[in-house]
Backbone as numpy.savetxt, mean C-alpha at the origin, in Angstrom:
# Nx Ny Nz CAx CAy CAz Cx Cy Cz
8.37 -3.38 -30.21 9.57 -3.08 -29.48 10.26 -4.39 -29.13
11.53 -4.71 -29.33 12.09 -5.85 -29.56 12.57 -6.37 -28.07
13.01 -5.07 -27.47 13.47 -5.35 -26.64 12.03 -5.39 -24.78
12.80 -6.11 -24.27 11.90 -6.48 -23.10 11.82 -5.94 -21.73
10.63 -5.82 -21.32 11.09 -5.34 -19.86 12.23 -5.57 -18.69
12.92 -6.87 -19.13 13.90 -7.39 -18.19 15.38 -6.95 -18.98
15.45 -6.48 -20.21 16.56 -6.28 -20.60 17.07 -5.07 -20.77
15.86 -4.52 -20.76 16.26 -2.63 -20.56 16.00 -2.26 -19.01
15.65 -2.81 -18.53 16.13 -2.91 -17.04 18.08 -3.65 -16.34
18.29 -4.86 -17.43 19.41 -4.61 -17.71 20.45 -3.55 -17.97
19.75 -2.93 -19.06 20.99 -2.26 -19.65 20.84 -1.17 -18.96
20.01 -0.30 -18.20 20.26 0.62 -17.37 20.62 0.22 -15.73
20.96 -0.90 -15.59 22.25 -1.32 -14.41 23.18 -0.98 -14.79
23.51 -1.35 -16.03 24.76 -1.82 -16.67 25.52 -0.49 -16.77
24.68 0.98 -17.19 24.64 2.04 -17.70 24.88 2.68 -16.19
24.36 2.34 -15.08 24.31 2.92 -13.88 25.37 2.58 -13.09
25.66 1.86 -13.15 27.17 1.17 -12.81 27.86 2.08 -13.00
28.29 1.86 -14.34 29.43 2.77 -15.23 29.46 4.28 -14.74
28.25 4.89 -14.82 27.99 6.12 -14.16 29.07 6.75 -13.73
29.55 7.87 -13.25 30.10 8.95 -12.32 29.10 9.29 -11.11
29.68 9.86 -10.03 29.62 10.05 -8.59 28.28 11.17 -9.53
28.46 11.95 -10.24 27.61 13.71 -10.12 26.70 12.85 -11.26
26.59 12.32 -12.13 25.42 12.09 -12.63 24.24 11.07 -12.16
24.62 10.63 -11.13 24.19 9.62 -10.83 23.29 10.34 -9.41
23.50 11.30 -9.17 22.56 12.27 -8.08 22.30 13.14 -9.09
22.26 13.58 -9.92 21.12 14.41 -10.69 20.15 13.43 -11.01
20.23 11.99 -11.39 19.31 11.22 -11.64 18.62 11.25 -10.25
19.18 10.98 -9.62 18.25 10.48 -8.32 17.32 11.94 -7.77
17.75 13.07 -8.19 17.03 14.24 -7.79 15.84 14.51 -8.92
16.02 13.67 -9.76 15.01 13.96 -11.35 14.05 12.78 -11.18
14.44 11.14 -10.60 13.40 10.77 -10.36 12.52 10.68 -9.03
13.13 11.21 -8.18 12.29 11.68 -6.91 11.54 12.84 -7.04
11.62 13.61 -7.78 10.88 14.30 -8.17 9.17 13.82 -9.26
9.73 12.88 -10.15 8.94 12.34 -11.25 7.99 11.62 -10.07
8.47 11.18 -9.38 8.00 10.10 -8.55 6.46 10.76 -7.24
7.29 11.95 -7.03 5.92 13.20 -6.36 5.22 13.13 -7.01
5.77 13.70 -8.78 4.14 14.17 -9.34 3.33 12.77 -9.37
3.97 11.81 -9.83 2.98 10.58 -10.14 2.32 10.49 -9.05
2.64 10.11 -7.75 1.58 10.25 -6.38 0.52 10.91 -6.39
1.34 12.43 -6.71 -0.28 13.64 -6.69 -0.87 13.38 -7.46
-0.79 12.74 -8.75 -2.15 12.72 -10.04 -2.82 10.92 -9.39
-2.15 10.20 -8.99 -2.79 8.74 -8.50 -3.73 9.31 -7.12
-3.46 10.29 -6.37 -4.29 10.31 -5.18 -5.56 10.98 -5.74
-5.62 12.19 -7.19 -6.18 13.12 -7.44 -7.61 11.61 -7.89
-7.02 11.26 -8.83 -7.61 10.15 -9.85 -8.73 9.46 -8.35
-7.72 8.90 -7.33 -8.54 8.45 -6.59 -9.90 8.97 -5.49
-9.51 9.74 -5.91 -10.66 10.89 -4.86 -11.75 11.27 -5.99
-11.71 11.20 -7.17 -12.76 11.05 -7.96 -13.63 9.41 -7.89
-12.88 8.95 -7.90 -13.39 7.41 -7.85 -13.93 7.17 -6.71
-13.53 7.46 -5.38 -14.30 7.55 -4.06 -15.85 8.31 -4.23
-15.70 8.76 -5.15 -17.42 9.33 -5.04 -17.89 8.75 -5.67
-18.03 7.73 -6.47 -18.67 6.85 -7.45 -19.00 5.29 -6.26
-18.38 5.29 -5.71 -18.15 3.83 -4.69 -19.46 3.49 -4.07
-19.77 2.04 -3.70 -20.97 2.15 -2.83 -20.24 2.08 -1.93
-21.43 2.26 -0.62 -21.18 2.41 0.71 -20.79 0.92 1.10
-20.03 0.70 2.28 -19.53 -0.57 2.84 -21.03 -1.00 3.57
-20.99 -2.45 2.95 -22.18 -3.38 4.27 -22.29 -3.03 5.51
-22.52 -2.76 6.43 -22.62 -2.74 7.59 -23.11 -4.26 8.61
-22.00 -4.30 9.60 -22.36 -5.66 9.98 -23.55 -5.74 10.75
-24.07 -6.68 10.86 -25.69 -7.12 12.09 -24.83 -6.83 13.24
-25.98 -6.45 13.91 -26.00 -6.47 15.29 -25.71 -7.58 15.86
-24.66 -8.15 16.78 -24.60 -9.67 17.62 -25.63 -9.79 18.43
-26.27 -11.34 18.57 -27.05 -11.40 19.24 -27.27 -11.25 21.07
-27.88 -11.30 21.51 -27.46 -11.57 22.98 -27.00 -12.56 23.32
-26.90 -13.75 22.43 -26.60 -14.94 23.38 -24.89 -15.02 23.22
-24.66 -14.65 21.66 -23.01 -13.73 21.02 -23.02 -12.86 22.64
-23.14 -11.78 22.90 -23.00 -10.52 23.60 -22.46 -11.70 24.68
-23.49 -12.26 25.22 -22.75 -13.06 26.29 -21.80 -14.49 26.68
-21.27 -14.57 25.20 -20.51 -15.41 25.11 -18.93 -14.45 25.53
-19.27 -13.00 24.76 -18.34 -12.62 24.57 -17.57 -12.01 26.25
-18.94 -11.33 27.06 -18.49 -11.43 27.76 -17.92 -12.34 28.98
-18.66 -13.81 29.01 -17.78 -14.52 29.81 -16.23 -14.87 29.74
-16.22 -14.96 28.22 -15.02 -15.36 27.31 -13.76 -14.09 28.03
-14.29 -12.72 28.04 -13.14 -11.91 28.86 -13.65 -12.10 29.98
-14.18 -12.33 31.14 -13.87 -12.81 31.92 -13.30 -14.00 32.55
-13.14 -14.71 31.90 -11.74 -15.59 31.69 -10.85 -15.42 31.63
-10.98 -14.70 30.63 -9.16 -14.39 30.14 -8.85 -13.31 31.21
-9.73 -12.43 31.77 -8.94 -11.50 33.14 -8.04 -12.63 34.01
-9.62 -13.33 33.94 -8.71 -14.61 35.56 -7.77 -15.69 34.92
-7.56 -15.57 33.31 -6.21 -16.54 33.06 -6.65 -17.91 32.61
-7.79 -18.23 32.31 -8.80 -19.33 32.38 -9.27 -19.05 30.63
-8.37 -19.07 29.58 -9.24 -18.40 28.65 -9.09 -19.53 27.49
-8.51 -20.69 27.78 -8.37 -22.08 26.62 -9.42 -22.44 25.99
């Protein structure tokens, strides 16, 4: 195919331009439409693939000495002291 993605994207500006007021909303009602179905078959596709997935890592537990960093750290920042 000779022609390129950037130039037949051209020529249907060029083509859209030119257009009339009434064809130019039947287009827009034909690809909002095209545009649904593609969604419903990309969500369908993906909900098959969700069952194939592993499960997410799960993070460690913080330690206590973490636990109590974290809480002095907001108690600071209540009293404004949190640099």
């Amino acid at each position: 195919m000779p022609d390129t993605r950037f130039s037949l994207i051209g020529k249907i500006v060029v083509l859209t331009v030119k257009a009339p007021d009434s064809i130019l909303r039947a287009i827009l009602k034909e690809m909002q439409q095209a545009l649904k179905i593609k969604k419903g078959s990309r969500a369908r596709v993906r909900t098959r693939k969700s069952t194939t997935r592993k499960p997410k890592a799960r993070r460690k537990k913080a330690t206590p000495a973490q636990l109590r960093a974290r809480k002095q750290f907001a108690m600071r920042v209540k009293r404004g002291d949190f640099r």
